[in-house]
N, C-alpha and C positions, 0 to 999 in steps of 0.2 A: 222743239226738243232737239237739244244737240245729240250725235249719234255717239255711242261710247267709244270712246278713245280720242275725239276728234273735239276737246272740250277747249284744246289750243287753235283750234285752225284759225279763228281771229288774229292771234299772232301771229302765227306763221303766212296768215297774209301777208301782214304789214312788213315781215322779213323777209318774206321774196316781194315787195316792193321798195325793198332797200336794196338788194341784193341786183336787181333792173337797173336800179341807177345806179347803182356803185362800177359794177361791171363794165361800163362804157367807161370811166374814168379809170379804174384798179381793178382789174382782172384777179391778180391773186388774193386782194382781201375782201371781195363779192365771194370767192370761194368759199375763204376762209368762215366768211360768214353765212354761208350756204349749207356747209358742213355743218353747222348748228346749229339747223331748223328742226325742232323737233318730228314732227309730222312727214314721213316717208314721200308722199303728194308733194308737198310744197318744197322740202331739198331736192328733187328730184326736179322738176320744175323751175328751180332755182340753177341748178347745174348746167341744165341745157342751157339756160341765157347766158353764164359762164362759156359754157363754150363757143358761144358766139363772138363771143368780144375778145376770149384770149389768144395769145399767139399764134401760128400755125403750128412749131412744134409742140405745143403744149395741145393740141386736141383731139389725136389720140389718144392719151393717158386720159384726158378728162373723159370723153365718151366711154371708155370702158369703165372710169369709176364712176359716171353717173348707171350705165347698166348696173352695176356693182351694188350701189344703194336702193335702184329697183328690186334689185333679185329679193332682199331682206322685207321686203312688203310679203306680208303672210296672206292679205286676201288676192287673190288671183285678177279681179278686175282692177282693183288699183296699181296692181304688180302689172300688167299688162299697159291699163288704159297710159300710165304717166309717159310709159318707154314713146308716145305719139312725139311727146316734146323735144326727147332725144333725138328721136328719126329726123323729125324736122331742123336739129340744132346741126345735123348730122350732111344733111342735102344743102343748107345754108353754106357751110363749109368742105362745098365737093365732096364727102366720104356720101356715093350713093350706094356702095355696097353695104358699109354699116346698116343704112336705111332699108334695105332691102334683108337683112338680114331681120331687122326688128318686124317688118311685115309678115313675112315666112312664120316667124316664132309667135305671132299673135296670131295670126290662122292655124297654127299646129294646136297653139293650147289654147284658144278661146272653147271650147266644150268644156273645159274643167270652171268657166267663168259663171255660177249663179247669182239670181235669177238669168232667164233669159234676155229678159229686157237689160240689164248689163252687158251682157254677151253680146249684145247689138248694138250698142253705145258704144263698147268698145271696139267693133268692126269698123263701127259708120264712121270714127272719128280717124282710122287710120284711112281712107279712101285717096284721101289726095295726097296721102305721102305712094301709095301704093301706085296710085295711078303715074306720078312721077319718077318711078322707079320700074315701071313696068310689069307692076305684078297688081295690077289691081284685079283680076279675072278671080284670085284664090279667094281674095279678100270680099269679094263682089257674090258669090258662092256661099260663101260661110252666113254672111249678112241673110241673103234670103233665105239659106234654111235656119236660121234665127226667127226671121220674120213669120215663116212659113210655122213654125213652132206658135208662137204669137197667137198667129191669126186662128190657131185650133183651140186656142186656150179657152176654156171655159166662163172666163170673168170677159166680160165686156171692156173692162178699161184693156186689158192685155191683147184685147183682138186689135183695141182702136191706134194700141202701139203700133201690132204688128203692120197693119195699114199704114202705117206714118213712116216705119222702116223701108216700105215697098215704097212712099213715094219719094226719100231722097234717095234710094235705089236707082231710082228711074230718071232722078236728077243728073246722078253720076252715070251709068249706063246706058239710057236711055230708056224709054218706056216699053219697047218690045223688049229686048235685053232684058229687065229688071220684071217681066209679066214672062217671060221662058225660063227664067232662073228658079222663080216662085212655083212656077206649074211643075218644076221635078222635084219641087219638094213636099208637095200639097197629101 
């Protein structure tokens, strides 16, 4: 079952896999045609590989209109989760305060992000932008009491999330770290 709205994402695979290799050769018409992926996920994702490959003057204007195109996503985990691609297109081309700036703002507003188990996909996926940027501690925080949510939930599949969140918690933190995190929020 496709999810509504998302009846295109076959295509807009195949255009952000045009959009990958055009951008190593033409930066501006990878844009170009990045800008005309229907699916908010995949221009968005598409941008940031843009940004990798075009100019140096050219990458702040692009980071900002790839935020730009994020912001117009109305569900808050896709609104959040994609900006991962930016941050990283971000630290690839030195701007780590950008990156840091996208971490900050996915731990400010990841609680407006349902279900939970979203909310923790979208945590766990920023970790190694955060940890290279030096703010993984917030992001490392938010994840457990995500997980800690989880782990109360009544359905069994949702506890066995929230375990699976504790243990690449514990990947990135380590195992005491990520078992202190969890106990303040139990």
């Amino acid at each position: 079952m496709v999810r509504p709205g998302w009846e295109s994402a076959g295509e807009c695979c195949g255009l952000r896999a045009r959009v990958q290799q055009l951008a190593r050769r033409d930066w501006a018409k990878a844009l170009n045609e990045a800008r005309d992926i229907p699916l908010i996920w995949y221009r968005v994702k598409s941008m940031a590989t843009v940004v990798q490959h075009a100019p140096e003057e050219q990458v702040d204007p692009l980071l900002r209109r790839a935020i730009e195109h994020a912001n117009t996503e109305t569900d808050a985990y896709r609104r959040l989760a994609v900006l991962r691609w930016v941050a990283e297109a971000a630290l690839e081309r030195g701007r780590p305060a950008v990156a840091r700036a996208m971490v900050e703002r996915v731990v400010r507003e990841s609680p407006t992000i349902t279900p939970t188990k979203s909310r923790a996909y979208a945590l766990e996926s920023f970790l190694d932008v955060a940890k290279q940027v030096g703010a993984d501690g917030p992001v490392a925080e938010a994840l457990a009491q995500a997980a800690a949510l989880l782990m109360k939930d009544s359905h069994k599949k949702w506890r066995k999330w929230g375990k699976s969140f504790v243990r690449y918690l514990g990947m990135h933190v380590g195992p005491a770290r990520a078992a202190a995190l969890i106990e303040k929020w139990k």
